[in-house]
C-alpha positions in Angstrom: 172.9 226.8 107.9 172.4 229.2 105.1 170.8 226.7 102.7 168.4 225.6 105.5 167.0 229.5 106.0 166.9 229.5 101.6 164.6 226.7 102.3 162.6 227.7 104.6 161.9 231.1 102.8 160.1 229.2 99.7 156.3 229.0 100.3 154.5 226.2 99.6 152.3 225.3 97.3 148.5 225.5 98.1 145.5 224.5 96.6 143.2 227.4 96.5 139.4 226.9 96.7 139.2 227.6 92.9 141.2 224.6 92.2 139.1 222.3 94.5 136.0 223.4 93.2 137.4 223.2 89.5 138.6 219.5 90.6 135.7 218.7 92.0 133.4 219.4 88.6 136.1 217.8 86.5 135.0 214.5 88.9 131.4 214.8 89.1 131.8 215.2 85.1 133.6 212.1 84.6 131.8 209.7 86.8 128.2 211.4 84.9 129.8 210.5 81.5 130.1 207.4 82.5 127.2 207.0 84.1 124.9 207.6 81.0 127.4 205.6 79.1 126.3 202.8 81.6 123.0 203.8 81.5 122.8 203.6 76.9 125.0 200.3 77.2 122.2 198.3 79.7 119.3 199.9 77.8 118.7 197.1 75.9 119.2 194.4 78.6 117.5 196.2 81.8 115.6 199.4 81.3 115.1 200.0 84.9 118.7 199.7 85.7 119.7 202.6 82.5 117.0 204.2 83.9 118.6 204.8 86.8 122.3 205.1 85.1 120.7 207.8 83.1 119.0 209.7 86.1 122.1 209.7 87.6 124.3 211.1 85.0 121.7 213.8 84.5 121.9 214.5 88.0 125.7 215.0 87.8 125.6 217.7 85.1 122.9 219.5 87.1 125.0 219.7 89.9 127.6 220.7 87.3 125.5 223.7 86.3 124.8 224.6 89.5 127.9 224.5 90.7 129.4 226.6 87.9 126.8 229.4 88.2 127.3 229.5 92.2 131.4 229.5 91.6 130.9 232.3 89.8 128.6 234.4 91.7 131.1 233.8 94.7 134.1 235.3 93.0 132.2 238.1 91.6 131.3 239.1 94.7 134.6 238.1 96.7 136.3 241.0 94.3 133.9 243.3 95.4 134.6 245.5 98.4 132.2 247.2 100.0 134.0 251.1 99.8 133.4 252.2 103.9 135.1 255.3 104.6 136.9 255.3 107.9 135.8 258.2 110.3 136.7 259.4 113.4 134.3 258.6 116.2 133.9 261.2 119.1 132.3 261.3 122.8 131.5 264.9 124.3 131.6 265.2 127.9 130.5 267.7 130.1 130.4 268.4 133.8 127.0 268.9 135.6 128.0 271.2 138.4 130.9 273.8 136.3 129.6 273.0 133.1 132.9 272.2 131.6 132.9 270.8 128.3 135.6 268.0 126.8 135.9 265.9 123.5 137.6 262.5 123.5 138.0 259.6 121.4 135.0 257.4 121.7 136.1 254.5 123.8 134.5 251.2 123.5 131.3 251.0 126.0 130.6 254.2 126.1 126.8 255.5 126.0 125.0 258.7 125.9 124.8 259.4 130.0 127.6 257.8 131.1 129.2 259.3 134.2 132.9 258.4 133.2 136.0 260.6 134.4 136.5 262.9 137.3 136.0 266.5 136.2 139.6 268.3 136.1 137.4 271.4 137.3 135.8 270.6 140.1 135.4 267.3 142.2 131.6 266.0 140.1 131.7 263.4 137.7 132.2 264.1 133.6 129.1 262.7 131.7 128.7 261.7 128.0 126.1 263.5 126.4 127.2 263.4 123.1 128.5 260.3 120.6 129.1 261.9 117.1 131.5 261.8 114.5 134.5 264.1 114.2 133.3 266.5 111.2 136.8 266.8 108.1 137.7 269.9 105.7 135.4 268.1 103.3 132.6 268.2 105.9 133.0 271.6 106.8 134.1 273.0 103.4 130.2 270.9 102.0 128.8 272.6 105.1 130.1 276.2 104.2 128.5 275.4 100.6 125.5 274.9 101.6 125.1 278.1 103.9 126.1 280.1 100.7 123.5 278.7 99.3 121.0 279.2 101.5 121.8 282.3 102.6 122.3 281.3 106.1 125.9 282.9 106.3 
């Protein structure tokens, strides 16, 4: 029983999509090789026919090119990632009739004027009126810089 778990541990071998892609040029390559070597061999006997040999093979490397130049964009931009900061989203409620005020985690579905929870207060209903993200000591701390700045202390 031990061997079998060894065995089932190893991962298998993949092909990634750099590989198929790599394969793939490696065969258009070869068949556009000898497609112009078709294409210089029957030049003599049928022009029309190496004509077409020769269009083809041309072809191939073209696709060659392009494929090498759109390879190449795709993993540049694959490394990439975009640098998003995460941030806490908040919803502000507030009760119509006692004027209570409460901050929760935004909740998915919720909207500006949304009656959504019972007020603890009173018996009225809790509206958003407020969707805004939850300010950070960097925030604050830019903020304060700013009012010393200004003046606006």
């Amino acid at each position: 029983m031990s061997g079998s778990g060894s065995a089932e541990s190893s991962a298998p071998i993949s092909l990634t999509a750099g590989w198929i892609s790599y394969a793939a040029i490696a065969v258009v390559g070869i068949l556009s090789l000898f497609s112009l070597y078709m294409g210089f061999q029957n030049w003599s006997d049928d022009q029309q026919v190496a004509m077409m040999y020769m269009f083809i093979g041309s072809l191939g490397f073209a696709s060659i090119g392009y494929m090498l130049f759109r390879s190449k964009a795709v993993s540049t931009q694959a490394k990439k990632e975009p640098d998003i900061p995460k941030v806490e989203v908040v919803s502000t409620l507030e009760c119509p009739k006692c004027n209570l005020k409460r901050v929760r985690d935004f909740k998915r579905g919720d909207y500006v004027f949304k009656s959504d929870e019972p007020c603890t207060r009173c018996d009225g209903m809790m509206v958003i009126n407020r969707i805004h993200r939850k300010k950070t000591e960097k925030d604050i701390a830019k903020q304060k810089k700013t009012d010393e700045e200004t003046g606006d202390v």
